[in-house]
DSSP file (Angstrom, degrees, kcal/mol; ACC not computed):
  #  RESIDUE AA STRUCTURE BP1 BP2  ACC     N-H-->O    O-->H-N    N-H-->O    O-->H-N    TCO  KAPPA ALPHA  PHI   PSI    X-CA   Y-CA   Z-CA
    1    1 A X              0   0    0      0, 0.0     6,-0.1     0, 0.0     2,-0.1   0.000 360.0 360.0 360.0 162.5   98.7   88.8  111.6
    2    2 A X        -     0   0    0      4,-0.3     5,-0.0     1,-0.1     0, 0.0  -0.228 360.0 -85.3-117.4-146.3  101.7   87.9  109.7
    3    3 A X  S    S+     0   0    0     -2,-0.1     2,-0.3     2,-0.0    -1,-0.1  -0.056 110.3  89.4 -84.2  35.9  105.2   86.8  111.1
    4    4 A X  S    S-     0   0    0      2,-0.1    -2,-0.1     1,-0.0   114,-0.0  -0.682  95.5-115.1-118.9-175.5  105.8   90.6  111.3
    5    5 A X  S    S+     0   0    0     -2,-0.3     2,-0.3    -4,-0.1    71,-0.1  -0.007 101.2  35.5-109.7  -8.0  104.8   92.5  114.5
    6    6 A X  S    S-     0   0    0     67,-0.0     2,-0.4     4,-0.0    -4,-0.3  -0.943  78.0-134.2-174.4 148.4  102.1   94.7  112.4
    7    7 A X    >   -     0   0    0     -2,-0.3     3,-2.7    -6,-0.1   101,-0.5  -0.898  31.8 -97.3-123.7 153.9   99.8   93.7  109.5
    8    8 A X  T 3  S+     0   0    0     -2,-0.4   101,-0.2     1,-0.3     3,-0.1  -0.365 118.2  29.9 -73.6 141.8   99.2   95.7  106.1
    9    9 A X  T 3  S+     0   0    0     99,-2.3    -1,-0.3     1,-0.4   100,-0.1  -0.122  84.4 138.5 103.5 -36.0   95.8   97.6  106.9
   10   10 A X    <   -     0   0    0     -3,-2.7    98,-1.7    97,-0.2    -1,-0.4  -0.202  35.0-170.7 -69.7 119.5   96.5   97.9  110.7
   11   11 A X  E     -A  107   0A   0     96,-0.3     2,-0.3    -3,-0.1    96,-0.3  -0.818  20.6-176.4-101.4 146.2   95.4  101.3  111.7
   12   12 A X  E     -A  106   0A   0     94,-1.6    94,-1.0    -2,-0.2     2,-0.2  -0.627  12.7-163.7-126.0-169.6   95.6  103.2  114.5
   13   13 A X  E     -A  105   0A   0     -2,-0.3     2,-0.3    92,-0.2    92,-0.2  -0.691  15.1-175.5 165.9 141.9   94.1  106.8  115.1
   14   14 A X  E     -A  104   0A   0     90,-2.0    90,-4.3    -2,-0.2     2,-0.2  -0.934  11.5-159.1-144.4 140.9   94.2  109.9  117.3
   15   15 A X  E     +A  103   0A   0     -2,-0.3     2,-0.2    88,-0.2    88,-0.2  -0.894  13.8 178.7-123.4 138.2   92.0  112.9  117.2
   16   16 A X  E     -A  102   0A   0     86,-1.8    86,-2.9    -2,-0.2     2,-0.7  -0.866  25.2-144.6-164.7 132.4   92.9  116.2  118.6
   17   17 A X  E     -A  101   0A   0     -2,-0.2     2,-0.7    84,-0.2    84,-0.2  -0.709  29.8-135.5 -97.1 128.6   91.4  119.8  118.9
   18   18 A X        -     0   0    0     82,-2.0    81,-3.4    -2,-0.7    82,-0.5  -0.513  23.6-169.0 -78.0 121.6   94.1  122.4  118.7
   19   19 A X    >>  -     0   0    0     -2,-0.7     3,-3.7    79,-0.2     4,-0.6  -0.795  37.3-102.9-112.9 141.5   93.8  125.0  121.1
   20   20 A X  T 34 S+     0   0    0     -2,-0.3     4,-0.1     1,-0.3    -1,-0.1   0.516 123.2  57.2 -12.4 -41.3   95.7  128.5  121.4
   21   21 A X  T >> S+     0   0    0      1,-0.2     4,-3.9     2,-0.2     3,-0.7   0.742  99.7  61.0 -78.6 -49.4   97.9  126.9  124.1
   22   22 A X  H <> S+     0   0    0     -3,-3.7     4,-2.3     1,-0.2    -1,-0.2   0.918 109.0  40.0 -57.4 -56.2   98.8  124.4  121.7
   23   23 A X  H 3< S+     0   0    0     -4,-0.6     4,-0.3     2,-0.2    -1,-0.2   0.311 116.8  42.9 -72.2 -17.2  100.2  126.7  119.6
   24   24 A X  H X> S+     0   0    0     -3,-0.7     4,-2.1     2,-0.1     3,-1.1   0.797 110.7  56.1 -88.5 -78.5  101.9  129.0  121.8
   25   25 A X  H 3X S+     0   0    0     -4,-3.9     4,-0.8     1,-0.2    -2,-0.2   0.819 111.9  46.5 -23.3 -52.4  103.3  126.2  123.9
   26   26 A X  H 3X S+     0   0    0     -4,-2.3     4,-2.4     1,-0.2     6,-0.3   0.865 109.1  58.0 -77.2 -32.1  104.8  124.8  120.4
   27   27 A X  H <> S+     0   0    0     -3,-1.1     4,-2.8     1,-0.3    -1,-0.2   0.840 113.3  35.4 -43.9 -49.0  106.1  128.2  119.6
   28   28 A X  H  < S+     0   0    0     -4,-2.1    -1,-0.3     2,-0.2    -2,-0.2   0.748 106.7  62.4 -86.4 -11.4  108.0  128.4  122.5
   29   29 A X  H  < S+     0   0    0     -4,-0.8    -2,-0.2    -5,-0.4    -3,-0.2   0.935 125.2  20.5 -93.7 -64.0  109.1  124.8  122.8
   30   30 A X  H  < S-     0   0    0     -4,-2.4    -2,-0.2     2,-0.1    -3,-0.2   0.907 106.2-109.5 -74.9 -32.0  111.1  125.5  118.9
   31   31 A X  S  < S+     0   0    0     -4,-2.8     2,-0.6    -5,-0.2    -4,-0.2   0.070  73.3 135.6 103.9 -30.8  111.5  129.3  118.6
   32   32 A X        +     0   0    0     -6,-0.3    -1,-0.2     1,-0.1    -3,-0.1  -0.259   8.7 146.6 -92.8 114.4  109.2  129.7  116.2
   33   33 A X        +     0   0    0     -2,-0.6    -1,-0.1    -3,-0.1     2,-0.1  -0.067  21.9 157.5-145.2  46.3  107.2  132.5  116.9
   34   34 A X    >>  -     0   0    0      1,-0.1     4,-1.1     2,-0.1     3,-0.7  -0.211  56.1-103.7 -80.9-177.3  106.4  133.9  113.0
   35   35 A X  H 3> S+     0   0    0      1,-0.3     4,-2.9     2,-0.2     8,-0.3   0.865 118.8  64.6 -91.0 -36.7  103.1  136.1  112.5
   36   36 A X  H 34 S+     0   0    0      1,-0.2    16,-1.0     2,-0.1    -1,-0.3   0.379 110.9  33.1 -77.6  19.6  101.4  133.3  111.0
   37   37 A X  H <4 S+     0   0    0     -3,-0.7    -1,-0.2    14,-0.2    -2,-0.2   0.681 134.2  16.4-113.2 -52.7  101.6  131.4  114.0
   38   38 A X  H  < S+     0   0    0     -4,-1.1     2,-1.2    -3,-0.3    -3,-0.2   0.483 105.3  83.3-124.4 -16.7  101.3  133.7  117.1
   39   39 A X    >X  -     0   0    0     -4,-2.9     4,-1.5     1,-0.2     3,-0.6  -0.561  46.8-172.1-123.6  89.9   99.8  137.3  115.5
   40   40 A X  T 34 S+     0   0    0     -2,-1.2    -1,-0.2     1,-0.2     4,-0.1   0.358  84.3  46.7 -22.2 -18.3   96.2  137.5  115.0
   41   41 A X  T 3> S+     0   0    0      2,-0.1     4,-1.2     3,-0.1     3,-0.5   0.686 103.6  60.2-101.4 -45.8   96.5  141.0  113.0
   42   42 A X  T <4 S+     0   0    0     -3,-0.6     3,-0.3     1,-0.2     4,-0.2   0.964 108.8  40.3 -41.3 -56.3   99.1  140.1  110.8
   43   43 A X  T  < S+     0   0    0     -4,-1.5     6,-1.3    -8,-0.3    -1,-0.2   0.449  97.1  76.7 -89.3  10.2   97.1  137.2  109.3
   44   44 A X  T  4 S+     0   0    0     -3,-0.5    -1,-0.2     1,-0.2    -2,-0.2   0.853 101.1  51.5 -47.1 -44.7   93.7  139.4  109.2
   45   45 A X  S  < S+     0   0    0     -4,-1.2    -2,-0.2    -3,-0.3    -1,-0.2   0.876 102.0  80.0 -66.3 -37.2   95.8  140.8  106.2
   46   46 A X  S >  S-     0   0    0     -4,-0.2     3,-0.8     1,-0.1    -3,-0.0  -0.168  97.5-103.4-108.9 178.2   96.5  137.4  104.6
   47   47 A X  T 3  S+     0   0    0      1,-0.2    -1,-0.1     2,-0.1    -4,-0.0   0.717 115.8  64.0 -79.0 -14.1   94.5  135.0  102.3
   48   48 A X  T 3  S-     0   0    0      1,-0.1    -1,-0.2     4,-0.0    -4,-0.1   0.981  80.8-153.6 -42.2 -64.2   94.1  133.0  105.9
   49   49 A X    <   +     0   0    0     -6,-1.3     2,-0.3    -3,-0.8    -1,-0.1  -0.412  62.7  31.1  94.4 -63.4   92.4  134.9  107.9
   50   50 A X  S    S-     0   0    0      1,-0.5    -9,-0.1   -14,-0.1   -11,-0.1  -0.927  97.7 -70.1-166.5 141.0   93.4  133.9  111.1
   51   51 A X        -     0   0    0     -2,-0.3    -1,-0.5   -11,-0.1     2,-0.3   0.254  51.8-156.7 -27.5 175.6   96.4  132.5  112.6
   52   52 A X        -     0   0    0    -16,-1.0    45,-0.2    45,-0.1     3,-0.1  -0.952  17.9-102.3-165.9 154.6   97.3  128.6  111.6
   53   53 A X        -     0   0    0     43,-2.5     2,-0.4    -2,-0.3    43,-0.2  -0.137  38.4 -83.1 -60.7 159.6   99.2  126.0  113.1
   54   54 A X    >>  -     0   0    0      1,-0.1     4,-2.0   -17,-0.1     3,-0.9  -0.714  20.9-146.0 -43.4 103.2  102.8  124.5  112.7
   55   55 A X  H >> S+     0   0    0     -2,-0.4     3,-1.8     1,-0.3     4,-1.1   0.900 103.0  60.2 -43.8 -50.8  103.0  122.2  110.2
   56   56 A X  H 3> S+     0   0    0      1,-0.3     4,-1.5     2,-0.2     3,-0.3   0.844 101.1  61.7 -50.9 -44.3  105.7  120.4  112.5
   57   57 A X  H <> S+     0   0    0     -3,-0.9     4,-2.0     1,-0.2    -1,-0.3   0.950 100.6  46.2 -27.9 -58.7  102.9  120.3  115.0
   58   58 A X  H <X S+     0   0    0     -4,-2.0     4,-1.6    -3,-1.8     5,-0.3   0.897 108.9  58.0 -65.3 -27.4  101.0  118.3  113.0
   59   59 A X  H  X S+     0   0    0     -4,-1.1     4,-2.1    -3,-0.3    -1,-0.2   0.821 104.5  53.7 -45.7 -28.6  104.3  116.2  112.4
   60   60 A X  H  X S+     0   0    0     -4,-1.5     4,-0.6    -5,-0.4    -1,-0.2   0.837 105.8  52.0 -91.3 -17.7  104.3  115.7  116.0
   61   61 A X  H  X S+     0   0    0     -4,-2.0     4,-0.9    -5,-0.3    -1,-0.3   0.747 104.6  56.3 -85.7  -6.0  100.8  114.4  115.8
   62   62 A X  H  X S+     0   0    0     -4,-1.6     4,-1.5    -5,-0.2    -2,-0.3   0.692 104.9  48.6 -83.1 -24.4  101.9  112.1  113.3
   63   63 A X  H  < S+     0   0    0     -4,-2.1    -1,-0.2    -5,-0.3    -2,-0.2   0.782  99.9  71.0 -92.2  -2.0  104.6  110.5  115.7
   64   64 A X  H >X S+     0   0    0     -4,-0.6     3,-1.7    -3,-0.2     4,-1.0   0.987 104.3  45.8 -68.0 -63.7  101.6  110.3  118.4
   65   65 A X  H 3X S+     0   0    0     -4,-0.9     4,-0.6     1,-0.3    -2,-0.2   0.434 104.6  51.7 -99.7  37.1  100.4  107.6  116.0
   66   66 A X  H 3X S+     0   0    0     -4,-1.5     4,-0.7     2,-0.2    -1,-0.3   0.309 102.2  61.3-105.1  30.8  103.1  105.9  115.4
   67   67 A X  H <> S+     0   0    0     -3,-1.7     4,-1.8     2,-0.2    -2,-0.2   0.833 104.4  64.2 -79.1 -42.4  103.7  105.5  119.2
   68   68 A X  H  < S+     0   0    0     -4,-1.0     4,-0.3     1,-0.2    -2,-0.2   0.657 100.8  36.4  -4.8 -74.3  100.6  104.0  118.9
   69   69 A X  H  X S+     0   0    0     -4,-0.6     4,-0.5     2,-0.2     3,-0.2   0.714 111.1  59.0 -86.4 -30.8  101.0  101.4  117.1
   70   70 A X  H >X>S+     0   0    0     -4,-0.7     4,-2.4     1,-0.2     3,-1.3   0.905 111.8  54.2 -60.5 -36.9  104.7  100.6  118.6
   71   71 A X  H 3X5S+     0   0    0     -4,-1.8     4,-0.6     1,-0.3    -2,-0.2   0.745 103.9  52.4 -62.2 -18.5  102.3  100.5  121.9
   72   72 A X  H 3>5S+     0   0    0     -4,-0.3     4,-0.9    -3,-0.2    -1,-0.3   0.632 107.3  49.3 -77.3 -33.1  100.3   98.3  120.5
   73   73 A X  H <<5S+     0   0    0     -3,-1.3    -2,-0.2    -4,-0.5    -3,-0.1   0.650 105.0  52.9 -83.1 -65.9  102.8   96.3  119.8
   74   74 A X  H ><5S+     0   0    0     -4,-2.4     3,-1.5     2,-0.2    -2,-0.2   0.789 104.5  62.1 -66.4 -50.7  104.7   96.1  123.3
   75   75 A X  H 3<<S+     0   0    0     -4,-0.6    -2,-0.2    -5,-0.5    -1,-0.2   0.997 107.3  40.6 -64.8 -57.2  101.5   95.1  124.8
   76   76 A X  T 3< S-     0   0    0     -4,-0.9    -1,-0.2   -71,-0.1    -2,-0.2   0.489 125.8-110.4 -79.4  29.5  101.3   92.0  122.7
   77   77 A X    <   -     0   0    0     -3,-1.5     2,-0.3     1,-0.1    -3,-0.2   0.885  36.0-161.1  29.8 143.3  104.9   91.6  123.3
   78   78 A X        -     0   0    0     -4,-0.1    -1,-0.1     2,-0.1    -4,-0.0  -0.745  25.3-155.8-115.2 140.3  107.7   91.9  121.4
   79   79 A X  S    S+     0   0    0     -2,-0.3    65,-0.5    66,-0.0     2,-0.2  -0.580  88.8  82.2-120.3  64.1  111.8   90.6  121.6
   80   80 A X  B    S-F  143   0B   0     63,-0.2     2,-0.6     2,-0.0    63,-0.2  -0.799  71.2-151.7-149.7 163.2  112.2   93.7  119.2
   81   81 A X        -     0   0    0     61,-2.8     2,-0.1    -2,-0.2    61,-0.1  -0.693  17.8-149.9-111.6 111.9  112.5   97.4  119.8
   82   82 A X        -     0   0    0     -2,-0.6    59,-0.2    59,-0.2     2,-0.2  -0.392  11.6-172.9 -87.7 127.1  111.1   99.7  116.8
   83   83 A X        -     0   0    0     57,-0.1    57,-3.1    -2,-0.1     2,-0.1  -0.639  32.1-114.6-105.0 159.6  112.7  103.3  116.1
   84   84 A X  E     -B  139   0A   0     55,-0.2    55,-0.2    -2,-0.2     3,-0.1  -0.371  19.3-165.5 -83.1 165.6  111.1  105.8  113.3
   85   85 A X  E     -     0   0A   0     53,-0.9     2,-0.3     1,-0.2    54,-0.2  -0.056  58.4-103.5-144.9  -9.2  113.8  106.0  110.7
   86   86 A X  E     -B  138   0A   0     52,-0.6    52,-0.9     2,-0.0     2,-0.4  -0.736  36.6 -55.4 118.5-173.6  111.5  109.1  109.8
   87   87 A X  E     -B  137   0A   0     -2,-0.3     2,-0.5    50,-0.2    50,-0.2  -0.979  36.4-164.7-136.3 143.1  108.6  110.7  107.3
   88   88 A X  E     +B  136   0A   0     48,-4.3    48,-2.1    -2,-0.4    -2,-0.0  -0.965  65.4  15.6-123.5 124.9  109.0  111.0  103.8
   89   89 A X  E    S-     0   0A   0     -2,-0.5     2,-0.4    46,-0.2    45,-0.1   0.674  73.3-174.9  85.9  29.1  106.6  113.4  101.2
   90   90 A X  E     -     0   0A   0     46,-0.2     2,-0.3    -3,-0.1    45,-0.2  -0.427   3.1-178.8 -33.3 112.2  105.1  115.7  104.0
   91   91 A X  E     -B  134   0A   0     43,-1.9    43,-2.1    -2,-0.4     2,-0.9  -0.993  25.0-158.6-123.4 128.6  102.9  117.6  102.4
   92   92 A X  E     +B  133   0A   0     -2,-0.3    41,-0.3    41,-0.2     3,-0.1  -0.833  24.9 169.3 -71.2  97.2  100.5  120.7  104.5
   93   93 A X        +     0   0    0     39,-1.2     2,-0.4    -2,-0.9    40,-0.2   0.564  61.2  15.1-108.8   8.5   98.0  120.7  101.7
   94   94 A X  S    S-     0   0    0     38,-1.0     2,-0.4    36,-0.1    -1,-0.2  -0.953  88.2-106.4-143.4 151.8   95.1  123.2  104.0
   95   95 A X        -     0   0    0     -2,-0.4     2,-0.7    -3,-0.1    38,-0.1  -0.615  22.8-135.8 -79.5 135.4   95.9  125.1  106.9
   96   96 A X        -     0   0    0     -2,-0.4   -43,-2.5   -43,-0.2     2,-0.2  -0.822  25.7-148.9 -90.0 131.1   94.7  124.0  110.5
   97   97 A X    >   -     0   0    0     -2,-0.7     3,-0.8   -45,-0.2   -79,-0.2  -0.657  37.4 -83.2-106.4 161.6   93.2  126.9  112.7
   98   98 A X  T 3  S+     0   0    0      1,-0.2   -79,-0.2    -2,-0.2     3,-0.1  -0.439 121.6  28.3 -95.9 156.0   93.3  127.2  115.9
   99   99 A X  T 3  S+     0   0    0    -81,-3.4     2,-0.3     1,-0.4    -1,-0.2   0.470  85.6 132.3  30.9  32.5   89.9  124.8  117.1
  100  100 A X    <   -     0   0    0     -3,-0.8   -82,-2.0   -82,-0.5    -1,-0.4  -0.651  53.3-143.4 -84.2 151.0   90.2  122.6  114.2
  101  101 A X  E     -A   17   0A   0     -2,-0.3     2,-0.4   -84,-0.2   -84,-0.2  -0.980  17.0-169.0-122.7 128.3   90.0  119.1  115.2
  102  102 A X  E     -A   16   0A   0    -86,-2.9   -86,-1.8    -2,-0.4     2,-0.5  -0.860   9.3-154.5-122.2 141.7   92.3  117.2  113.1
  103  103 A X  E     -AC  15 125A   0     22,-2.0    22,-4.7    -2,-0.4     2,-0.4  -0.946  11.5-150.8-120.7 136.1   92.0  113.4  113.3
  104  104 A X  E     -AC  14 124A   0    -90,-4.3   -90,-2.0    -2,-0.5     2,-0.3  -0.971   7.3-166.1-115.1 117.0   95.5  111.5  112.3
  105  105 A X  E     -AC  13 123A   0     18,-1.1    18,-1.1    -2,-0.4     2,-0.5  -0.635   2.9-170.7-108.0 147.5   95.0  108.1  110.7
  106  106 A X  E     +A   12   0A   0    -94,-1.0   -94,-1.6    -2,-0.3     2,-0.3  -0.935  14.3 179.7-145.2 115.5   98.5  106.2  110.7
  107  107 A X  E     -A   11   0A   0     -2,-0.5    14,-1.1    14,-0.3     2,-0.3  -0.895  30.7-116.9-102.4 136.3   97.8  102.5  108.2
  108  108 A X  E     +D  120   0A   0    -98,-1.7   -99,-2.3  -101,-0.5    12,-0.2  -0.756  40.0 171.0 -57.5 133.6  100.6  100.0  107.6
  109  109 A X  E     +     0   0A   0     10,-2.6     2,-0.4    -2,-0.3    11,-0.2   0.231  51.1  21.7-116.2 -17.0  101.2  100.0  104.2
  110  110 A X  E     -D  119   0A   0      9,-2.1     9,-0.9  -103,-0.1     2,-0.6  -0.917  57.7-150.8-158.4 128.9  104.0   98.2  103.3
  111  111 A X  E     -D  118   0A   0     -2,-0.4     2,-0.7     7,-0.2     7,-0.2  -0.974   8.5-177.7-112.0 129.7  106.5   95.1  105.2
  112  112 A X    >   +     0   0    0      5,-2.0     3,-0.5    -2,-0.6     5,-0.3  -0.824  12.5 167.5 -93.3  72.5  110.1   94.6  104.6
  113  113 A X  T 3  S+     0   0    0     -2,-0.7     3,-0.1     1,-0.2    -1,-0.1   0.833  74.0  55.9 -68.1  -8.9  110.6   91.6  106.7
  114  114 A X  T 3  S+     0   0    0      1,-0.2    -1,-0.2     3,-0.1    -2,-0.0   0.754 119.4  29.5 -85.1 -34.6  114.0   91.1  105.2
  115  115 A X  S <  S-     0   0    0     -3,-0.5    26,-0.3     2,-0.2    -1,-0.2   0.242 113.7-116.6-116.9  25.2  115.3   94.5  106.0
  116  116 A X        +     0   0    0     -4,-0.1    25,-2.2     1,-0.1     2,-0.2   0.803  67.3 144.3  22.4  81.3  112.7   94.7  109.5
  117  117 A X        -     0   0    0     -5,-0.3    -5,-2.0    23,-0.2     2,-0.2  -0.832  38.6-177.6-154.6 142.0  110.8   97.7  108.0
  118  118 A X  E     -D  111   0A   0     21,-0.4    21,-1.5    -7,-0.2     2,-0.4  -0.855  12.4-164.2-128.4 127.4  107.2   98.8  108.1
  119  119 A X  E     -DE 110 138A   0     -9,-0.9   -10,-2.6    19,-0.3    -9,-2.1  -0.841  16.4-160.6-133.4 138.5  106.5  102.0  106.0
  120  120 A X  E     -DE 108 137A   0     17,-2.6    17,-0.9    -2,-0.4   -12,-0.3  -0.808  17.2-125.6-117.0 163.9  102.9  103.7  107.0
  121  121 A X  E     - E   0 136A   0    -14,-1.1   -14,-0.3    -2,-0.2    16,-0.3  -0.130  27.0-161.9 -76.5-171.7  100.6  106.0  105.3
  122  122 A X  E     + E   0 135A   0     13,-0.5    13,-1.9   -16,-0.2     2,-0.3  -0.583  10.9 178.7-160.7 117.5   99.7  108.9  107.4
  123  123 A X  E     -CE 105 134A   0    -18,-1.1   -18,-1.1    -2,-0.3     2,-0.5  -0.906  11.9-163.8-148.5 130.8   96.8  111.3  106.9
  124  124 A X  E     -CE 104 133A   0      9,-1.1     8,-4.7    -2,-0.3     9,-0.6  -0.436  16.7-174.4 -98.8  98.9   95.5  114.5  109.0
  125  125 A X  E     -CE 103 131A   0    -22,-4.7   -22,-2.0    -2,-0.5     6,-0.2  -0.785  18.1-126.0-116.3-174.6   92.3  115.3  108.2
  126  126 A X    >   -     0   0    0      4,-1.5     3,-2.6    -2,-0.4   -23,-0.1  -0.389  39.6 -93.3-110.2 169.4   90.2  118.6  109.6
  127  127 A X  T 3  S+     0   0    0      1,-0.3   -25,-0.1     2,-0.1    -2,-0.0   0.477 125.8  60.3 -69.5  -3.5   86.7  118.5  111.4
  128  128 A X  T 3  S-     0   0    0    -27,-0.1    -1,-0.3     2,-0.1     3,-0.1   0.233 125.4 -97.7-119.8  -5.7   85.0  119.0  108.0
  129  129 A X  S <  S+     0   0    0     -3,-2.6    -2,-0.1     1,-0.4     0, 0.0   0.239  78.0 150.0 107.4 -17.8   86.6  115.6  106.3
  130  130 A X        -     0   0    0      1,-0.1    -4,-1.5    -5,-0.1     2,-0.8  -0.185  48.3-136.2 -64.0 137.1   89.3  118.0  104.7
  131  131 A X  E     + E   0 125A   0     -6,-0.2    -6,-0.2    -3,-0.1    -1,-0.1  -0.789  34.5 165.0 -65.1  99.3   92.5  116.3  104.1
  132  132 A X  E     +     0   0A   0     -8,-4.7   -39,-1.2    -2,-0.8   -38,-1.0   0.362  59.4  11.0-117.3  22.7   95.5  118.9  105.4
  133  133 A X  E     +BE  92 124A   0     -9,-0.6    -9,-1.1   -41,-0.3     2,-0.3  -0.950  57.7 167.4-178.4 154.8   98.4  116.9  105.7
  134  134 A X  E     +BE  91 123A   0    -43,-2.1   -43,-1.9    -2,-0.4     2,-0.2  -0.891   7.3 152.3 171.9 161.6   99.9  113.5  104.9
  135  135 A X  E     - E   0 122A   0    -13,-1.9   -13,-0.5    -2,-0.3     2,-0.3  -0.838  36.3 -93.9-166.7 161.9  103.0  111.8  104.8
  136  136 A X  E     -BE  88 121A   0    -48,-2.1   -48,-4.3    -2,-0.2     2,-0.2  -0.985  25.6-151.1-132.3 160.8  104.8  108.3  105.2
  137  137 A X  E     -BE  87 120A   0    -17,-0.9   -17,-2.6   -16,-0.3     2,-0.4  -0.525   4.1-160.2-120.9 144.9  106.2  106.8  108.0
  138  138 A X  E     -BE  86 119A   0    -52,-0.9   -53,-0.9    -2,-0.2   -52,-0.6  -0.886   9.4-172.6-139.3 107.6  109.4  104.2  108.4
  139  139 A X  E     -B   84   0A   0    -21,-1.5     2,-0.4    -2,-0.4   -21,-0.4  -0.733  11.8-150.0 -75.8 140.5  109.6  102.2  111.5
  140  140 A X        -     0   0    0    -57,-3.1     2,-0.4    -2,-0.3   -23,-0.2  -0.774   5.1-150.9-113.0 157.3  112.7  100.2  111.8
  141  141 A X        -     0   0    0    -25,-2.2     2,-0.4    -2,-0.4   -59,-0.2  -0.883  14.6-168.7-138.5 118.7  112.3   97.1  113.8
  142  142 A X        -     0   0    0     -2,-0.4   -61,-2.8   -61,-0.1    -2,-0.0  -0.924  21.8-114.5-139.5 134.8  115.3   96.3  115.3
  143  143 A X  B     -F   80   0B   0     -2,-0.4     2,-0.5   -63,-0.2   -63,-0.2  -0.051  37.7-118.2 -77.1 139.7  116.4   92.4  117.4
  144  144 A X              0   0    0    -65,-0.5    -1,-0.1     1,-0.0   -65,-0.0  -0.823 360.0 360.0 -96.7 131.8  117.0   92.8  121.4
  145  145 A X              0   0    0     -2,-0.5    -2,-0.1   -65,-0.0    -1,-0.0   0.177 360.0 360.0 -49.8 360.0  120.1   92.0  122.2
């Protein structure tokens, strides 16, 4: 470990199979309740197939691990408290259907100890090794008062 709270390479990771529920539930939780989400006939028509998640879902599995790793973090205790500052170059590159299981790998990649910053990689892949999403990640790391 380095004098930072997190070392480059430290990984965390969370797996999760996405169920109808999931997908409904998230629908209702934003509003978002388009055909490619919620209407099984609609996307029979479309180069899908089959309904497909919210990318913002998968966002939300990307802040699962970096809760992670702030948890991680807190357990070996900490005098700072670290906020997401946000995700930078989201990209959906496949669609997730509903009973993929997409496992979300979150890596440190980069320390700014001077500006208490950790920037992560983040990448969702599908039960089949696919890559369908990825992103980076900014934790701010910020001195208790």
């Amino acid at each position: 470990m380095s004098d930072f709270h997190v070392s480059v390479g430290e990984q965390v990771t969370f797996s999760k199979t996405v169920g109808e529920s999931d997908i409904y539930m998230f629908a209702g939780i934003t509003g978002d309740f388009s055909g490619n989400h919620v209407d099984e006939q609609y996307m029979t028509k479309s180069a899908f197939g089959h309904r497909i998640a919210h990318g913002a879902l998968l966002v939300g599995f990307m802040s699962t691990t970096s809760t992670m790793m702030i948890a991680r973090c807190v357990e070996r205790g900490i005098d700072e408290t670290p906020v997401s500052l946000g995700y930078d170059g989201i990209r959906f590159i496949k669609p997730v259907y509903i009973n993929d299981t997409v496992t979300v790998t979150y890596t440190i990649s980069e320390i700014d100890t001077a500006r208490r910053r950790s920037l992560s990689n983040v990448e969702v892949i599908n039960q089949a090794g696919e890559t369908v999403a990825i992103g980076q990640h900014i934790l701010k790391w910020v001195r208790d008062s």
